[in-house]
C-alpha positions as CSV (number, residue, x, y, z in Angstrom):
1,X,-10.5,10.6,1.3
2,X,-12.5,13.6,2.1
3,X,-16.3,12.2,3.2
4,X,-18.2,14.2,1.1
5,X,-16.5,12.3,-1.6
6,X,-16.8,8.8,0.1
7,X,-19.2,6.5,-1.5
8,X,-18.9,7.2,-5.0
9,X,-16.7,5.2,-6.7
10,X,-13.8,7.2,-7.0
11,X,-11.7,5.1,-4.9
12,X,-13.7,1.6,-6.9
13,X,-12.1,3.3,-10.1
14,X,-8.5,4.3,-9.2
15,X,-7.4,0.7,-7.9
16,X,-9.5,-0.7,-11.0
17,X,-6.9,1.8,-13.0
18,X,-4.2,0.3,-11.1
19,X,-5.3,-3.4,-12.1
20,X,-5.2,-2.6,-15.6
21,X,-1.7,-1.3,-15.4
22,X,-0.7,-4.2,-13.3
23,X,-1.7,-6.6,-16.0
24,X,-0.7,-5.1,-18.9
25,X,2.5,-5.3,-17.4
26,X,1.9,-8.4,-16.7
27,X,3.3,-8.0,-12.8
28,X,2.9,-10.6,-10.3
29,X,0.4,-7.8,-8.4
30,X,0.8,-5.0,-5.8
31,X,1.2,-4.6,-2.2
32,X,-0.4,-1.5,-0.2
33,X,-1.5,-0.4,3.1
34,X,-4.5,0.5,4.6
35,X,-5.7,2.8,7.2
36,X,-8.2,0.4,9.4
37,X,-10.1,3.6,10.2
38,X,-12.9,2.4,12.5
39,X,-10.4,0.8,14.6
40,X,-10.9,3.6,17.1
41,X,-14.6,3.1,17.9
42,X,-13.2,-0.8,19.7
43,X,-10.0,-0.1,20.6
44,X,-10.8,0.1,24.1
45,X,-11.9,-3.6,24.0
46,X,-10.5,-5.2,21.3
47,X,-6.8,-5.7,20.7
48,X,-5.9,-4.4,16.5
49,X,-5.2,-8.3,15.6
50,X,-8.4,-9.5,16.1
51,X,-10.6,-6.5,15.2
52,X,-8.6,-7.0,11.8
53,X,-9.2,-10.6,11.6
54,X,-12.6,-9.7,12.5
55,X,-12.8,-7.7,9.4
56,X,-11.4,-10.6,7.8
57,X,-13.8,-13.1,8.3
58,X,-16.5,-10.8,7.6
59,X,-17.5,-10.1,11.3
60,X,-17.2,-6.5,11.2
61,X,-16.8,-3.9,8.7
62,X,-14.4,-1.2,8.5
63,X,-15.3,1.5,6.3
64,X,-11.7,1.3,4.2
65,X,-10.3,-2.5,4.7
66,X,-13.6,-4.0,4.2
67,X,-14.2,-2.2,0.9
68,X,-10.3,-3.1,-0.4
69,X,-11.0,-6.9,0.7
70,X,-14.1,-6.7,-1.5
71,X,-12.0,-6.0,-4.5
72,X,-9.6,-8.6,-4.1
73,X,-7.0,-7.4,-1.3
74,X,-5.8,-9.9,1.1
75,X,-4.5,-8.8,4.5
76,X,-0.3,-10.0,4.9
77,X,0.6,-8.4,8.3
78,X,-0.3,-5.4,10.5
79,X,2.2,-2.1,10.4
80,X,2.5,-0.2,13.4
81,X,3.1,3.7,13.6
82,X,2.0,3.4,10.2
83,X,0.1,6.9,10.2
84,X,-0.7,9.6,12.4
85,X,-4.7,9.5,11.8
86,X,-6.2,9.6,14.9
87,X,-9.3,6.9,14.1
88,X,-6.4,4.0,13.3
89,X,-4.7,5.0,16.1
90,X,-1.6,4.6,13.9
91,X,-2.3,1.2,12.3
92,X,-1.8,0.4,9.6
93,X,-2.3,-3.2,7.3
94,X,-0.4,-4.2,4.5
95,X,-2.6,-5.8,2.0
96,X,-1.6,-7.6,-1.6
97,X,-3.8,-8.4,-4.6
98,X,-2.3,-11.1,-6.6
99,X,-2.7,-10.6,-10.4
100,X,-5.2,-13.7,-11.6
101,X,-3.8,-12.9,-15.1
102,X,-0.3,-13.2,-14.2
103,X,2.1,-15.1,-16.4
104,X,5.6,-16.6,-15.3
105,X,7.6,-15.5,-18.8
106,X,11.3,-16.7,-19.6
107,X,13.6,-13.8,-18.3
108,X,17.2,-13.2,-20.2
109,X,19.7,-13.9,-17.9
110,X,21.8,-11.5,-16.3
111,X,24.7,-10.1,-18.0
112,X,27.8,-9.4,-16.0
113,X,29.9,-6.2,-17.3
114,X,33.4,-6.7,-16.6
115,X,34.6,-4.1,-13.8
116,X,36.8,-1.7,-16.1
117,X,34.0,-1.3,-18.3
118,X,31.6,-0.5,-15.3
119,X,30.1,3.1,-15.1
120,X,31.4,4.9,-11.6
121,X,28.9,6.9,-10.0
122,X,30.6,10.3,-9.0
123,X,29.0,12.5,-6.0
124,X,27.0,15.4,-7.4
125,X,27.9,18.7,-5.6
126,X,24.6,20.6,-4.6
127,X,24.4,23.9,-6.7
128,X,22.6,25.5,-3.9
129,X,23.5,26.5,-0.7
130,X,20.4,26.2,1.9
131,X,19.2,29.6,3.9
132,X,18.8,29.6,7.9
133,X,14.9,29.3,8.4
134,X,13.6,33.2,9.8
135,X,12.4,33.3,12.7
């Protein structure tokens, strides 16, 4: 997010949007990742699994994982060569919120079509031809 738009509850308000549409569809919740973008001031010292379990545990704050972990977001696992943003150094962590308001419903059971009456995907031809890029 651009700074000069950090701190305002834009960011509080678009994964509060995403909640909503996570329960009324009544999923089991979401997965993400997150940029751990103050990473780079203790990289020199501190190895990414504990300045993330730091985080965690309330130790330290980053300015992005701290604020998702706030609204529920747990931390599942670290992605590497996630991004190419120089303060994360390329980390990335996959979080998950778990919908409280989740419930387990009946599903029909599958119905297996009978193979002659299957549909048969067919390759589609491109209609376009691509040009050499100009130098």
């Amino acid at each position: 997010m651009i700074p000069a738009y950090r701190s305002r509850g834009v960011g509080g308000k678009l994964i509060e949007a995403r909640y909503d549409i996570v329960r009324a569809l009544n999923l089991r919740g979401m997965a993400a990742g997150s940029l751990i973008i103050d990473y780079y001031k203790v990289a020199d010292h501190i190895p990414v699994e504990q300045y993330v379990q730091d985080v965690v545990d309330g130790k330290r704050f980053d300015t992005n994982l701290s604020k998702q972990l706030r609204k529920g977001f747990k931390v599942h696992g670290l992605i590497p060569n996630y991004s190419i943003h120089d303060l994360s150094l390329g980390w990335g962590v996959e979080i998950v919120w778990e919908n409280p308001d989740y419930t387990e419903q009946r599903r029909p059971e599958k119905r297996i079509v009978p193979r002659q009456y299957a549909v048969q995907a067919k390759p589609i031809r491109p209609t376009f031809a691509l040009k050499p890029a100009s130098a």
